[in-house]
DOMIBA-644476 format. One record per residue (C-alpha): residue number from 1; y, x, z. Coordinates in steps of 0.25 Angstrom, whole numbers. Layout:
REM DOMIBA-644476
num / v / u / w
NUM / Y / X / Z
...
This chain:
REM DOMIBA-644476
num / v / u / w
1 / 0 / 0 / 0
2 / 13 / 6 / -4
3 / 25 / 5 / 4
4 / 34 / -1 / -4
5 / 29 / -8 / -17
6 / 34 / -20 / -27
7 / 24 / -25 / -37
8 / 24 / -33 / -50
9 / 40 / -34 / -48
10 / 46 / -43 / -57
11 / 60 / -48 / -59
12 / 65 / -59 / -68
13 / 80 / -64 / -74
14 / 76 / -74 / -83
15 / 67 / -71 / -94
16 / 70 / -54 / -92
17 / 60 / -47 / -84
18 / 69 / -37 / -76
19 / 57 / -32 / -70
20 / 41 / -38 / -74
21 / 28 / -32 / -65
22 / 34 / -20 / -58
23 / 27 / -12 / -48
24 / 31 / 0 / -38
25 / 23 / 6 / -26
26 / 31 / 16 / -17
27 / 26 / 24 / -6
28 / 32 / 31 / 5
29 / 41 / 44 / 1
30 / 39 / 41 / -15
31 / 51 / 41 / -25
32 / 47 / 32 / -34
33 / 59 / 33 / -47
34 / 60 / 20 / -56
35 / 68 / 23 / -70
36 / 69 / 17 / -84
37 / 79 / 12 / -94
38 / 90 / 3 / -92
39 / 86 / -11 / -90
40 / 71 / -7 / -84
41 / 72 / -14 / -72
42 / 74 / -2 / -62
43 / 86 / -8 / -54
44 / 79 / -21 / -53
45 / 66 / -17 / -48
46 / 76 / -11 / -36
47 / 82 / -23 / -34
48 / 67 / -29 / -33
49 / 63 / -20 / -24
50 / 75 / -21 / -15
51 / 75 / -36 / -15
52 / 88 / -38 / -22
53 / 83 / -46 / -34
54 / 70 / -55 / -32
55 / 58 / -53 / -39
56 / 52 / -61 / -49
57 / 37 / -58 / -45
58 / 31 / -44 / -38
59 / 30 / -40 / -24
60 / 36 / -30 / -15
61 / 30 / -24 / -3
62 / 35 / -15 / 8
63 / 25 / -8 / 14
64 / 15 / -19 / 11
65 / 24 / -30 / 15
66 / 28 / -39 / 5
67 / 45 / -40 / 5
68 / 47 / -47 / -9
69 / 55 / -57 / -4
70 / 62 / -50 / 7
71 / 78 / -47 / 3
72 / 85 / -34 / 0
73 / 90 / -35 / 13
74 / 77 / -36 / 20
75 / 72 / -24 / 12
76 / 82 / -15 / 15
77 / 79 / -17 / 32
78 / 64 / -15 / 29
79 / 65 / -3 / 20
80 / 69 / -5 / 7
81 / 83 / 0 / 5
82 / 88 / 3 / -11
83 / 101 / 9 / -16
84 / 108 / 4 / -28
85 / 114 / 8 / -41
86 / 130 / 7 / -37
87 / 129 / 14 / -23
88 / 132 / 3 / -10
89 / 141 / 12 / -3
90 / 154 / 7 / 2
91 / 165 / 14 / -3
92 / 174 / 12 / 8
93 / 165 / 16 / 20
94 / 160 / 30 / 24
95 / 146 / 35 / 21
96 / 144 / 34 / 36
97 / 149 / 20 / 38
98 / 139 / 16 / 26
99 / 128 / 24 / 32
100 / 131 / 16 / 46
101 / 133 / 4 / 41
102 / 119 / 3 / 32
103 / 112 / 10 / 44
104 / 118 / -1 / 53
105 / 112 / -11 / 46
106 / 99 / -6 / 45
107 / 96 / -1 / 60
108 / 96 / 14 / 54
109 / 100 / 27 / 62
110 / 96 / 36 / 49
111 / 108 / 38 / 44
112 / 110 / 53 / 49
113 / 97 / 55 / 42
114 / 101 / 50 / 29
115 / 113 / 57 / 31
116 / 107 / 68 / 31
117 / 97 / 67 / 20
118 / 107 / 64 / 9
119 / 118 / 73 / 13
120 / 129 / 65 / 16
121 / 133 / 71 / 29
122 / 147 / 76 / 23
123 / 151 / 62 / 18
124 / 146 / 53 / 28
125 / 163 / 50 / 32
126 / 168 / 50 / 18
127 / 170 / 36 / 13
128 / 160 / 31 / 3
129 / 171 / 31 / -8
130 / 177 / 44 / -7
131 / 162 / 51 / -8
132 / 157 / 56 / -21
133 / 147 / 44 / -28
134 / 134 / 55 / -28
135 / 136 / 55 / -11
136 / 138 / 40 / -13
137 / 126 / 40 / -19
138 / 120 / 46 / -9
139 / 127 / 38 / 1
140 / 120 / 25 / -5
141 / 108 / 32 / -3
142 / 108 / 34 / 11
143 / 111 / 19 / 11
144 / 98 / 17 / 6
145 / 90 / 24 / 15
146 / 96 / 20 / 29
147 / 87 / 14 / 38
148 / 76 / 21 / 32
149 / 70 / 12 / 22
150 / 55 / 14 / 19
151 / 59 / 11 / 2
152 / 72 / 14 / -4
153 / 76 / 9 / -18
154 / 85 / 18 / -25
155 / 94 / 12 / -40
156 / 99 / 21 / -45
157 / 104 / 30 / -34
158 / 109 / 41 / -44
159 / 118 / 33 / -53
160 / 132 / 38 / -56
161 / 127 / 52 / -52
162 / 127 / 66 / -59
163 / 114 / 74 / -57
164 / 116 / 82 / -46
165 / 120 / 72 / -38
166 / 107 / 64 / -42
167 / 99 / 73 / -41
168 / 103 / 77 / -27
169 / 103 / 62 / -24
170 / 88 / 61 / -30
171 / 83 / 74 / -21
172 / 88 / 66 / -10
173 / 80 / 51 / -14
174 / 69 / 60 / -17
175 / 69 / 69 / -2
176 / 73 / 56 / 5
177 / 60 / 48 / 0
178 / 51 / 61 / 4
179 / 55 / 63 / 15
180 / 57 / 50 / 23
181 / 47 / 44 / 15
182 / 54 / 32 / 10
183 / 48 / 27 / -3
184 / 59 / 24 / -16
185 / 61 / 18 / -30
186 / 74 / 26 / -35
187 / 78 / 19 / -48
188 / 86 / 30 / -55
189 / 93 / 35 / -70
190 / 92 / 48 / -66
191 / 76 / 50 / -74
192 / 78 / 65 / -70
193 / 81 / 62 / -57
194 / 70 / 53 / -54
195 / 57 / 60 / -62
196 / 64 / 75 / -51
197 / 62 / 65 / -39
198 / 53 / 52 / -39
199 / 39 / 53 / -36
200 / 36 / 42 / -45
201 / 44 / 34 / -55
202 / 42 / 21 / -62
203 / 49 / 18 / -75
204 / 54 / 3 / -80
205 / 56 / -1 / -93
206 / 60 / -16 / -95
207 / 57 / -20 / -81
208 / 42 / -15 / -82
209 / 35 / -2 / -77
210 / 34 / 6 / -89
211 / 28 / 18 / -81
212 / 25 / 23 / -65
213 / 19 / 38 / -61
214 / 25 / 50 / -56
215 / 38 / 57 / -62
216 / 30 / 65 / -72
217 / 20 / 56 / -77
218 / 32 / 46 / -80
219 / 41 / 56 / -87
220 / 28 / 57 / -97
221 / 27 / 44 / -99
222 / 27 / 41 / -112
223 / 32 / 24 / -111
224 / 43 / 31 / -102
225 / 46 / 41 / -111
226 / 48 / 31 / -122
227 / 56 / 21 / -115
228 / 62 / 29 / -106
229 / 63 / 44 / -104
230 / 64 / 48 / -118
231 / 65 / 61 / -123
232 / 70 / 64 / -110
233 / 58 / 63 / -102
């Protein structure tokens, strides 16, 4: 039994099948990188997972307990937390007030920890607004990970930024998962990125699985090199 896993997910709008029979299995510690062409469906398979939009058909289990029906909110105080595409920082606030405030509403003490782990000692009295977007990045991502949260659901979390700062973003996801064992889907453009850091990867085309395995037996996938990678893989 895995620790978190949805299975036969599907999402409807109409006649268009936004997501039709998708499966995912994560264990404790695991990366697991979803990628594929615009349109795929990688965004809304977050937003199934995290309970934001409501499934057509499938299942979702935590830890062998089945939480379909249970809301964002729900899942985010039981150990599902995600981060999303635009970061959710307040641009008025101090990273420490953030920090407290999200902390505060979870029952956490872990802040000095996650501090710590994303390197944002220097700025924690800096208002979000006056920071640079890479360190608001990572900002959003220590707002994902208060609380400890047992999965963590990551959109995108390197958008809008150059490739050092991702790449430093990327080590931190991938050091993060490894060492405190929490089990994440990082939904990500950065292709690079994801094959350096994920332990497994999944690629969506049109809402389906078009393939499943580990970084290098993906990479040399021929359907994903056709649809997807190209010339670049």
């Amino acid at each position: 039994m895995s620790l978190f896993e949805a299975s036969g997910i599907c999402v409807r709008y109409g006649a268009v099948r936004a997501l039709d029979d998708v499966h995912i299995a994560l264990e404790p510690g695991v990366l697991h990188g979803v990628i594929g062409p615009n349109g795929a469906g990688k965004s809304t398979f977050i937003d199934a997972l995290s309970g934001r939009v409501r499934l057509s058909s499938g299942r979702v289990t935590l830890d062998g307990r089945d939480i379909t029906a249970r809301s964002a909110g729900w899942r985010r105080h039981h150990g599902v937390s995600r981060s999303f595409q635009k970061t959710s920082v307040f641009a008025s606030m101090t990273v420490r007030a953030q920090l407290d405030l999200v902390a505060h509403r979870n029952r956490a003490d872990d802040v000095p920890a996650i501090v710590e782990a994303l390197e944002l000692e220097l700025v924690l009295d800096r208002v979000c607004g006056e920071i640079a977007y890479g360190t608001q990045r990572s900002v959003d991502l220590a707002l994902a990970l208060i609380g400890g949260p047992q999965v963590v659901l990551l959109d995108e979390p390197c958008a809008g930024l150059v490739a050092d700062e991702s790449v430093r973003l990327l080590d931190h996801v991938r050091d993060i998962c490894r060492r405190h064992k929490v089990a994440a889907i990082l939904v990500e453009h950065d292709v690079d990125g994801v094959f350096r850091v994920c332990d497994e990867i999944t690629v969506l085309n049109l809402g389906t699985v078009l393939a499943r395995g580990a970084p290098a037996e993906v990479r040399g996938d021929e359907a994903v090199i056709r649809a997807y990678l190209g010339s670049a893989a």
